[in-house]
C-alpha positions in Angstrom: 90.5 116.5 117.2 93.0 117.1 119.8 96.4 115.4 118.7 97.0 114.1 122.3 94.4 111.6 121.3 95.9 110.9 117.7 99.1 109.3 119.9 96.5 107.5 121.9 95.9 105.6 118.7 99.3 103.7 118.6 99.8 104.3 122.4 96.8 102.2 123.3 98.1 98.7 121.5 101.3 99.8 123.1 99.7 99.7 126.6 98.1 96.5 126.0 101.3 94.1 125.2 102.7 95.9 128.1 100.0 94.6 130.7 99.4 91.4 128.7 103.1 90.6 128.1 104.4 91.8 131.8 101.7 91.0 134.3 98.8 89.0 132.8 100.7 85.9 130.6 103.5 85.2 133.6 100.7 85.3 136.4 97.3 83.8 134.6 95.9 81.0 133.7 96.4 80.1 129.7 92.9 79.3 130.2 91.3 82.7 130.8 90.1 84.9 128.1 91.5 88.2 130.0 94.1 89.1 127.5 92.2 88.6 124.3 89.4 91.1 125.8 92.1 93.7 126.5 93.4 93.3 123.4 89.7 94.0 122.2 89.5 96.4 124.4 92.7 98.7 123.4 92.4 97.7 119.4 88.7 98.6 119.6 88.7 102.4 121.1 91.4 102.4 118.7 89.1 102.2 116.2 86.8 104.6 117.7 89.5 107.3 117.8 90.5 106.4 114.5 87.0 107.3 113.2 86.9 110.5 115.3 90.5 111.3 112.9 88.7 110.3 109.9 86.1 112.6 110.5 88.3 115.9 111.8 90.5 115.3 108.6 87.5 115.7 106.3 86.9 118.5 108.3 90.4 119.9 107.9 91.8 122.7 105.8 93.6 120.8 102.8 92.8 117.6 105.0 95.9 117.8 107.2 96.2 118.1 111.0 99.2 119.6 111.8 100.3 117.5 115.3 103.3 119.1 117.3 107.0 117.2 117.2 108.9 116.1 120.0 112.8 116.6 119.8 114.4 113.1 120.3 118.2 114.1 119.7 119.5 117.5 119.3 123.5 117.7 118.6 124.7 121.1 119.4 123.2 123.3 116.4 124.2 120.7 113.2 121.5 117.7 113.9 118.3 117.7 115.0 115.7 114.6 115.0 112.2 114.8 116.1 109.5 112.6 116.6 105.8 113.3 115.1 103.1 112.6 113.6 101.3 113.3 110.7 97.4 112.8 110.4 95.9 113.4 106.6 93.8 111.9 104.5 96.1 108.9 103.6 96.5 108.0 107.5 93.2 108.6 108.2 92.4 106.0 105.7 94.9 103.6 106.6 94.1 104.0 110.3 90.2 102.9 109.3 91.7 99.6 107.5 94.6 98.5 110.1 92.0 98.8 113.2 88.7 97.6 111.8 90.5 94.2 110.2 92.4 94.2 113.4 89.5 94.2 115.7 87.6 91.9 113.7 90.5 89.3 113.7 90.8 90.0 117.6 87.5 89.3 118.2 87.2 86.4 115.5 90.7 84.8 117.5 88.5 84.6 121.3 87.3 81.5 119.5 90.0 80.3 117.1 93.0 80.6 119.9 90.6 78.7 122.0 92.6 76.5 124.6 95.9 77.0 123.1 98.6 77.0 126.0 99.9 79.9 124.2 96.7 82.6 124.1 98.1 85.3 126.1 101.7 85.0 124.2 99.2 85.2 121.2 97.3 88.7 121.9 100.8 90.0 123.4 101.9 90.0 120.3 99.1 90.8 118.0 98.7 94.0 120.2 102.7 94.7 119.4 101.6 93.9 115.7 99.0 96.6 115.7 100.9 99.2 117.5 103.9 98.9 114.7 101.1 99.3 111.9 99.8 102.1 113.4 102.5 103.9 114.2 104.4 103.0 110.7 101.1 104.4 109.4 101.3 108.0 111.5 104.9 108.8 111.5 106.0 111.9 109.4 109.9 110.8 109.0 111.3 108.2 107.3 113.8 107.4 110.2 110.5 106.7 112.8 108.3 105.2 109.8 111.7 102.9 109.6 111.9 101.9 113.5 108.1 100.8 112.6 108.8 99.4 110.0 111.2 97.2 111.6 108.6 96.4 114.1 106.5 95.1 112.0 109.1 92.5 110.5 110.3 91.5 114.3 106.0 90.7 115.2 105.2 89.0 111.8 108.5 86.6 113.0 106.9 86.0 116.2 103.3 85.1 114.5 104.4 83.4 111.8 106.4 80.8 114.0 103.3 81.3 117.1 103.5 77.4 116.4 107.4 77.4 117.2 107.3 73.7 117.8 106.7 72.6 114.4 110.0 72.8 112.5 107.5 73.9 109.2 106.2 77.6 111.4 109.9 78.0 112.8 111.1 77.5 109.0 108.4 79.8 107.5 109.2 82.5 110.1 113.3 83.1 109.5 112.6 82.8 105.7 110.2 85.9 106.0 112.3 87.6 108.5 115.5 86.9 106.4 113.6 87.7 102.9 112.1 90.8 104.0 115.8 92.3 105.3 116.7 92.4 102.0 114.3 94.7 100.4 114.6 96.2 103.7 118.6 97.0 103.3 117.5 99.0 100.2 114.9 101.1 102.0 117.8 101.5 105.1 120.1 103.1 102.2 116.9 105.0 100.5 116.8 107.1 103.9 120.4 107.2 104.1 121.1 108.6 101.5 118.2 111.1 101.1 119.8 112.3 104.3 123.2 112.6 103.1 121.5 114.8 99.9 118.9 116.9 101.9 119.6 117.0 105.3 116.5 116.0 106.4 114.1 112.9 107.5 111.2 115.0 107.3 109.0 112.8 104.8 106.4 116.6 103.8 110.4 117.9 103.1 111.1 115.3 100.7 107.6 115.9 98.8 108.7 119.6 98.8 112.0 119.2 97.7 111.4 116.6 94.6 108.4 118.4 93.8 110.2 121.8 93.9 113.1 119.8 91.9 115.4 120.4 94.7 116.0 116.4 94.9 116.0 115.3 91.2 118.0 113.2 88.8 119.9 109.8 89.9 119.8 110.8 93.6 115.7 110.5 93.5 115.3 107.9 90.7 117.6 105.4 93.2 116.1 106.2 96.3 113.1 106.0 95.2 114.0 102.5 93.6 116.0 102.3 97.1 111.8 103.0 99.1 110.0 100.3 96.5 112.9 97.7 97.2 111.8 98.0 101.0 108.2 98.0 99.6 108.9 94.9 97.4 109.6 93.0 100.5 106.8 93.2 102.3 104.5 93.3 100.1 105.8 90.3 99.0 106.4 91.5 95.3 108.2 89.2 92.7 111.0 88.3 93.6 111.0 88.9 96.8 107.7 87.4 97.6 108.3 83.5 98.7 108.4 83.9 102.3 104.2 84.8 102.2 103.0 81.8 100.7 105.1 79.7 103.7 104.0 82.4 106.0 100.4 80.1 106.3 102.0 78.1 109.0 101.4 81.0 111.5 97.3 81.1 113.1 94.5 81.6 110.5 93.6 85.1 111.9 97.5 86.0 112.3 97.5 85.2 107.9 94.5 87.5 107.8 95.8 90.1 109.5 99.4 89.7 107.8 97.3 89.8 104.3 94.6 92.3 105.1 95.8 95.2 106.9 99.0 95.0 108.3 102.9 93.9 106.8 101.8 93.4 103.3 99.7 96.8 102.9 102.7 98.2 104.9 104.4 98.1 101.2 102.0 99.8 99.8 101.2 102.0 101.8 105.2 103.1 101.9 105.0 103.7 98.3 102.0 105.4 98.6 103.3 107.8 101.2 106.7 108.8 99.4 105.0 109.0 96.5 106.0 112.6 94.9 109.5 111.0 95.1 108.1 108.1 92.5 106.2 110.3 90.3 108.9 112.8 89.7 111.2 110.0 88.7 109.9 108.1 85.7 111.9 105.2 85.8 111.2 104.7 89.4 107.1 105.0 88.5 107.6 102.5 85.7 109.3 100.0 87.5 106.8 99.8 90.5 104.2 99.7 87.7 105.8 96.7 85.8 106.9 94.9 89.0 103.2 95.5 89.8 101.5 94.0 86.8 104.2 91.3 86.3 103.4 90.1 90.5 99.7 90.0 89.6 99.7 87.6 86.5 102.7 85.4 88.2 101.0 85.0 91.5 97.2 84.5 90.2 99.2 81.5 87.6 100.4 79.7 91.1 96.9 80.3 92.7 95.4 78.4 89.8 96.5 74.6 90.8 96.8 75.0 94.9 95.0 72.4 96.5 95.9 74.1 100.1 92.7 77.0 100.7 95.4 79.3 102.6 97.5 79.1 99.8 95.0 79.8 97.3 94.6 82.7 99.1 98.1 83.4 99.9 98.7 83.5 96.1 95.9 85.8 95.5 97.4 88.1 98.1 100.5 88.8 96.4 98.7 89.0 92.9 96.4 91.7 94.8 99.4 93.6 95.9 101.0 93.4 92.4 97.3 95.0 91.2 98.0 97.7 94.2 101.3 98.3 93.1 100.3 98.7 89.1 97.6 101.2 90.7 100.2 103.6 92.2 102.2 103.3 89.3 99.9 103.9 86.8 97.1 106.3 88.2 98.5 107.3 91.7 97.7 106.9 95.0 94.1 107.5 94.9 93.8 104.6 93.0 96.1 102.4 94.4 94.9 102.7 98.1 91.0 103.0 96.9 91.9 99.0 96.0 93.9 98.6 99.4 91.2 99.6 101.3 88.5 97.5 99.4 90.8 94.4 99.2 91.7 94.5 103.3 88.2 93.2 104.2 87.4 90.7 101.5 90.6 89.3 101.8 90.5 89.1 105.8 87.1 87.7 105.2 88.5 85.1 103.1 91.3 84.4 105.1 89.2 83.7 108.1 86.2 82.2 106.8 89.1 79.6 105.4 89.8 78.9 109.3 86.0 78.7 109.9 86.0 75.4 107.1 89.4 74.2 108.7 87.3 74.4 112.4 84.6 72.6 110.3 86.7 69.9 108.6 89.0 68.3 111.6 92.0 71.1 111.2 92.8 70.5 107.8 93.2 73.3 105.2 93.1 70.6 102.1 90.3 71.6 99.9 90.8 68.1 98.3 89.1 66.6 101.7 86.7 69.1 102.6 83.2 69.5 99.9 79.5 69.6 100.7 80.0 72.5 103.7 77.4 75.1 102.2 74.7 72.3 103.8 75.9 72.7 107.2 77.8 75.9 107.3 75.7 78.7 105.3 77.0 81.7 107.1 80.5 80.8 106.6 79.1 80.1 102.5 77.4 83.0 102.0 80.1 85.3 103.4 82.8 83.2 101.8 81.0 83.6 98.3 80.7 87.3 99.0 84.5 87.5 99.3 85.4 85.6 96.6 82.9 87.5 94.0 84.5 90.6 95.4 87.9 89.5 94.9 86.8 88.6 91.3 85.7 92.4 90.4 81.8 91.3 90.0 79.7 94.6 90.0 78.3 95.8 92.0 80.2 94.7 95.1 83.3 96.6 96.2 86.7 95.0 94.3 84.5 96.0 91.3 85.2 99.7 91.8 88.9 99.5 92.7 89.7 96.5 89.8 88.0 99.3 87.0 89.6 102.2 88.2 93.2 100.7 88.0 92.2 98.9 84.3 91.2 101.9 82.9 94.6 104.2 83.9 96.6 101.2 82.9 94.8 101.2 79.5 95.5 104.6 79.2 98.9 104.8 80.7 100.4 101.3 79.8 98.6 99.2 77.5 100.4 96.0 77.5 100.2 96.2 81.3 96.5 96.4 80.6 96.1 93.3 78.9 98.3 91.4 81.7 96.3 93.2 84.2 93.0 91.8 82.2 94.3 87.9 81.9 94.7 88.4 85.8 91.0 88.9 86.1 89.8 86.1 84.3 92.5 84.1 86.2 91.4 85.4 89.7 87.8 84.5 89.2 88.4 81.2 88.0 90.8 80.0 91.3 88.5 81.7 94.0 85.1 79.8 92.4 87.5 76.6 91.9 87.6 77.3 96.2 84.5 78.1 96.0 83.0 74.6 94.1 85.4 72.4 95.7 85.2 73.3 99.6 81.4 74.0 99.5 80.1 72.0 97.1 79.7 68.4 96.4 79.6 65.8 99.3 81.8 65.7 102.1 85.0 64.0 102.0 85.5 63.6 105.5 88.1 66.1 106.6 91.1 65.6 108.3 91.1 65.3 112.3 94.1 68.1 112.9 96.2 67.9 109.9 97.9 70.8 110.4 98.3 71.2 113.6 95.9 74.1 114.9 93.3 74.1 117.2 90.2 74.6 115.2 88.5 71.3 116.1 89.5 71.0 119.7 85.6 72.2 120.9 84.0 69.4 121.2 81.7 68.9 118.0 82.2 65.8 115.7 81.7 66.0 112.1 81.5 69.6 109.9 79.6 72.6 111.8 79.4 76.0 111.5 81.1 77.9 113.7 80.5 79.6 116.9 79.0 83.2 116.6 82.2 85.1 117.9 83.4 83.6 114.6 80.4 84.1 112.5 79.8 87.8 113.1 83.0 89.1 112.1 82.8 87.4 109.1 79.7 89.0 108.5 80.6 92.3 109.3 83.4 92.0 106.8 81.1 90.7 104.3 79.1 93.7 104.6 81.9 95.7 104.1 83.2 93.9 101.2 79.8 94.9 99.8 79.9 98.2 100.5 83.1 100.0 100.6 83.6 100.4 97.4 80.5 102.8 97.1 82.7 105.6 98.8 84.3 105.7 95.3 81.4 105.9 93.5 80.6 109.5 93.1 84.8 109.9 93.1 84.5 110.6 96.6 87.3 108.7 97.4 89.4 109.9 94.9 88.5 113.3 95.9 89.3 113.2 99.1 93.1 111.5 98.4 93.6 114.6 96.3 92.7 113.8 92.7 90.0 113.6 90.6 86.5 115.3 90.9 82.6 114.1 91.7 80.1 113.3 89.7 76.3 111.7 89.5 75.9 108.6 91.5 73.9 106.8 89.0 75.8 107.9 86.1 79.0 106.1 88.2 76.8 103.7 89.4 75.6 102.1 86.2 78.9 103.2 83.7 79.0 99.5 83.6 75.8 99.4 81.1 76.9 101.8 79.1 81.2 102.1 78.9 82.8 99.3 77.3 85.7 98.7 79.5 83.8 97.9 82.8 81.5 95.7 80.5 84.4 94.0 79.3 86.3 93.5 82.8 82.6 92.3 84.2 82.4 89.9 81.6 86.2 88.5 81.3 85.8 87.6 85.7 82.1 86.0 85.0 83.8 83.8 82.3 86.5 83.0 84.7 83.5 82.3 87.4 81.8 79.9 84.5 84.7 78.0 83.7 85.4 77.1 86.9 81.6 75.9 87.4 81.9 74.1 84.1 84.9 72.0 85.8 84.3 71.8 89.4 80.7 71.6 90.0 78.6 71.1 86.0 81.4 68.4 85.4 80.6 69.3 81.6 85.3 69.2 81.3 87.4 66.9 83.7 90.3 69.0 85.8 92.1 65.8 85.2 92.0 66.1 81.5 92.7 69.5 81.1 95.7 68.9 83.8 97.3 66.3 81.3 96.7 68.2 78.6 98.4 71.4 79.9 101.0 69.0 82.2 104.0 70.9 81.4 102.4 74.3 82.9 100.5 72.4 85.3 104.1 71.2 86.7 105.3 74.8 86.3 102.6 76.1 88.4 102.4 74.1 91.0 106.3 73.7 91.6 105.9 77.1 91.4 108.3 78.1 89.2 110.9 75.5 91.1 111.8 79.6 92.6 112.0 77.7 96.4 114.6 74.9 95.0 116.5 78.4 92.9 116.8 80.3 95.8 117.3 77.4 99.4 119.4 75.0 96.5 121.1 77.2 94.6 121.2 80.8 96.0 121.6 80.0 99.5 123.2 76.7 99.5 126.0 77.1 96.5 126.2 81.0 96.2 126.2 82.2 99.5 127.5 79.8 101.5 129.9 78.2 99.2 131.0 80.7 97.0 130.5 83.7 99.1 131.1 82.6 102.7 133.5 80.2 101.2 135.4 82.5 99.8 135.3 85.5 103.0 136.7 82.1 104.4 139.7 81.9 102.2 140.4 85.6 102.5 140.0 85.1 106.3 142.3 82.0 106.4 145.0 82.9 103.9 145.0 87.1 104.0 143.9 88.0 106.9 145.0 85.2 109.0 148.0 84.3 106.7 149.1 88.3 107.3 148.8 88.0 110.7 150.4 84.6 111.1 153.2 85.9 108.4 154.3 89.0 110.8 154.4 87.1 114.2 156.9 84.1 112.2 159.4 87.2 111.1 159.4 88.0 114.6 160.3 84.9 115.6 163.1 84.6 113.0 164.1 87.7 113.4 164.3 87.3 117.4 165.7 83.9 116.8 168.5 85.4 115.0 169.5 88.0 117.3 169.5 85.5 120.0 172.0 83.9 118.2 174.0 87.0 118.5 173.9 86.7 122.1 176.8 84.9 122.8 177.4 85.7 126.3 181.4 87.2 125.9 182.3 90.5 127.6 185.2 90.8 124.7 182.9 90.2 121.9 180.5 92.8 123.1 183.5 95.1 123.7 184.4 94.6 119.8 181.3 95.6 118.7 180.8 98.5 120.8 184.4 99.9 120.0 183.4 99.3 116.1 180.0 101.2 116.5 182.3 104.2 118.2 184.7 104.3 115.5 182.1 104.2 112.6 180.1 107.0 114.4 183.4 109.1 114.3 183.5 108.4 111.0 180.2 109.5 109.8 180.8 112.9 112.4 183.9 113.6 110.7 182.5 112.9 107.3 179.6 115.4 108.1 181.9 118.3 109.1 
């Protein structure tokens, strides 16, 4: 492949906000569809190119494409900083996920963005959004990845508050901007100081250097803990993971493309990418692993007692991400992207077939008002269903595969991680069919004309419908994927192409669920999950109700969610930082640095009010004084000699 193409595959999003943004939103009519089929356009021979890399890296000696650098700065002969690429077999995965989910959610939006006064604004930006993932995704130095990286924050602030009008989206946007700049400040002085230790931003440097043990001891183990800080931001790990739950005020398809395949796999992937740094410091690969497990069972507790369908799912993201995370800590980056990539089309199914039931239920996104919409919406069911039992880990579709690979090197690795990462499972299952039962199930409780605020039921239908094709066939296109794309992996052709592991027989993978005990066991704990949930929701055989009083006290917990919002807006941000901390740069301000200030320009006044007094305005005074200063200086000269 000829690398001028592999910049055309950031370049072409670029292009896109540029015409959009500069010459079709200030000249054209809200009302024409122009923008979202450039967007389509750009994001979709994106995709094609990105194919086209996938291919020449398999192709590729060691799987690598070397790509020329361009020199940005050059300082005399001390400091050079270039800008390049690097195409390999982690990029060329990650460009597959970003632009397929992307194009889907593109295409999926023609219809969702329908009639809202702000469509062109809308594609500007979700071209920007694109271009930052893909070029975080190709850059081969920490200081470009970090510009990305950046970018990515700035576009998920402009989705996330698309809806700027409604103080809840303008609220939800600054708390993920403001969140994510603090992991961020630890990645910022990662790179910083890996610079000041090495010289270089060059990230195939840093693998050589920590690998060679060039970069060791305390330097690596904080920078690394410096990289998964930055990491722990936007993939929304605990505790820096409140803004994404909030971040559901921004579109449908802006959530599924925030949750599938762009800032919260941005984590991951960062991880992933500086990952010889992690595994040749053992504290720094322990705590991404415990932080990861810890996440997944915290988040899936939350996700149990949601009554909100984009919060369901917004709690399943970050439990997801915390499974990612316990992944790369545990068994490496094959395994941890293997579930990336799996997890970014069920979950961007999920996300928009939950705006396919909000176009079908008057805007709302309240399960509690929705029920019975399998009868009049079976595409949006049967994909939806195909999701969730993915999510759940239900052989033989695709989160199977990725869920068994990161149980097992857990079990081996970390057992009491294991058994937190096996609680998740049941746990997982059991809130996606609660979804599941309520939403689709059941008679129709009537909906809720607009409740939030979107534009899902502004087309002209009355009463629950399925959705217009432009919707429907991206869903099922993602369903088929979220069949499917876990069979890469099954003769450890995934793993072998990441760099680890080895092949073997397709039906001996294939059917290791008969006949090895931990797949069995896994299988079985997310069915049970799936039953209990029937048992409740749809059999009736227990009563939610009674089983909510019974367990009230965790019930409370759960759906307060740990009262972490009230911590951090009450006490963190109200008492600590601007009380004690602003209050007190206040003092310091008022009374040393302004006191100082204020102290030396009053002895100047004294000082010049008393020697104004010493002005008295008599020629013979003055001559006294002078004649005295005279005499002492003859004095001291005479002294001297």
């Amino acid at each position: 492949m000829p690398y001028q193409f592999v910049w055309l595959i950031f370049l072409l999003p670029l292009f896109s906000f540029i015409i959009i943004a500069f010459f079709i939103r200030p000249f054209v009519s809200s009302e024409s569809k122009v923008a979202g089929y450039i967007t389509i356009a750009a994001i979709g021979s994106c995709m094609v190119l990105s194919f086209w890399a996938l291919a020449s890296v398999m192709a590729a000696p060691d799987h690598k494409i070397l790509i020329p650098d361009i020199e940005w700065v050059v300082i005399e002969d001390a400091i050079t900083i270039s800008l390049g690429l690097m195409l390999d077999s982690l990029t060329a995965v990650m460009l597959l996920v970003v632009t397929i989910v992307s194009l889907m959610v593109q295409i999926y939006s023609q219809a969702y963005m329908k009639g809202d006064p702000g469509y062109h604004r809308y594609y500007a930006a979700m071209s920007l959004f694109t271009m930052s993932m893909l070029g975080l995704v190709l850059a081969n130095s920490l200081l470009l990845m970090f510009v990305f990286w950046e970018m990515v924050g700035l576009c998920s602030y402009l989705l996330i508050g698309f809806w700027f009008h409604r103080p809840s989206a303008a609220d939800a946007a600054k708390k993920a901007f403001i969140v994510t700049r603090l992991g961020d400040f630890g990645f910022l002085i990662a790179i910083l100081s890996l610079y000041y230790n090495t010289g270089t931003f060059d990230i195939q440097e840093l693998h050589s250097l920590a690998i060679s043990g060039a970069l060791a001891g305390t330097t690596l183990t904080w920078a690394a803990i410096g990289i998964f800080a930055g990491a722990a931001g936007k993939s929304a790990q605990f505790p820096l993971h409140v803004w994404l739950p909030d971040a559901m005020e921004g579109p449908t398809p802006v959530s599924a493309l925030i949750h599938a395949a762009t800032m919260v796999a941005a984590g991951v992937f960062l991880v992933a990418r500086t990952f010889p740094l992690f595994e040749h410091s053992t504290e720094a690969l322990t705590t991404v692993a415990v932080i990861g497990a810890f996440t997944a069972i915290f988040a899936a507790s939350m996700g149990l007692v949601m009554d909100d369908i984009k919060r369901v799912l917004a709690y399943s993201t970050i439990s997801q991400l915390g499974y990612m995370m316990l992944g790369l800590g545990t068994g490496g980056v094959a395994v941890g992207i293997f579930h990336l990539f799996n997890h970014a089309f069920f979950k961007a199914l999920l996300f928009l077939g939950a705006g396919s039931v909000s176009h079908a239920s008057g805007g709302t996104f309240d399960m509690r008002l929705m029920g019975g919409l399998r009868k009049v919406m079976p595409w949006t069911y049967i994909t939806f269903v195909i999701g969730s039992l993915s999510l759940a880990g239900v052989w033989p579709l695709s989160g199977f595969w990725s869920k068994d690979e990161i149980l097992a090197t857990t079990l081996e690795s970390q057992p009491i991680l294991f058994w937190l990462a096996l609680i998740t499972v049941f746990m997982t299952a059991f809130y996606m069919f609660r979804a599941v039962f309520i939403t689709f199930h059941g008679e129709y409780r009537g909906g809720a004309q607009d409740a939030h605020g979107g534009h899902d039921s502004h087309d002209g239908h009355s009463g629950p419908h399925e959705s217009p094709p432009v919707m429907v066939v991206p869903l099922v296109i993602l369903a088929f994927l979220g069949i499917v794309s876990g069979w890469w992996n099954v003769t450890g052709g995934f793993d072998v192409f990441m760099g680890h592991g080895e092949t073997y027989g397709f039906f001996e993978r294939f059917f290791s669920v008969l006949t090895h005990s931990l797949p069995l066991i896994s299988l079985l704990v997310a069915l049970a999950g799936i039953f209990l949930a029937y048992a409740m929701y749809q059999a009736k055989w227990l009563s939610p109700e009674r089983i909510g009083d019974m367990f009230k006290p965790l019930y409370i917990l759960f759906s307060r969610k740990y009262w972490l919002d009230e911590l951090y807006e009450n006490i963190i941000v109200k008492i600590v930082t601007l009380k004690v901390l602003f209050g007190g740069l206040e003092k310091i301000d008022t009374y040393a640095v302004d006191g100082t200030v204020n102290g030396i320009a009053n002895g100047a006044i004294a000082s010049g009010r008393a020697i104004r007094h010493a002005q008295t305005g008599q020629l013979q005074l003055y001559g006294l004084f002078i004649g005295i200063g005279i005499l002492a200086i003859i004095i001291v000269v005479y002294l001297a000699g």
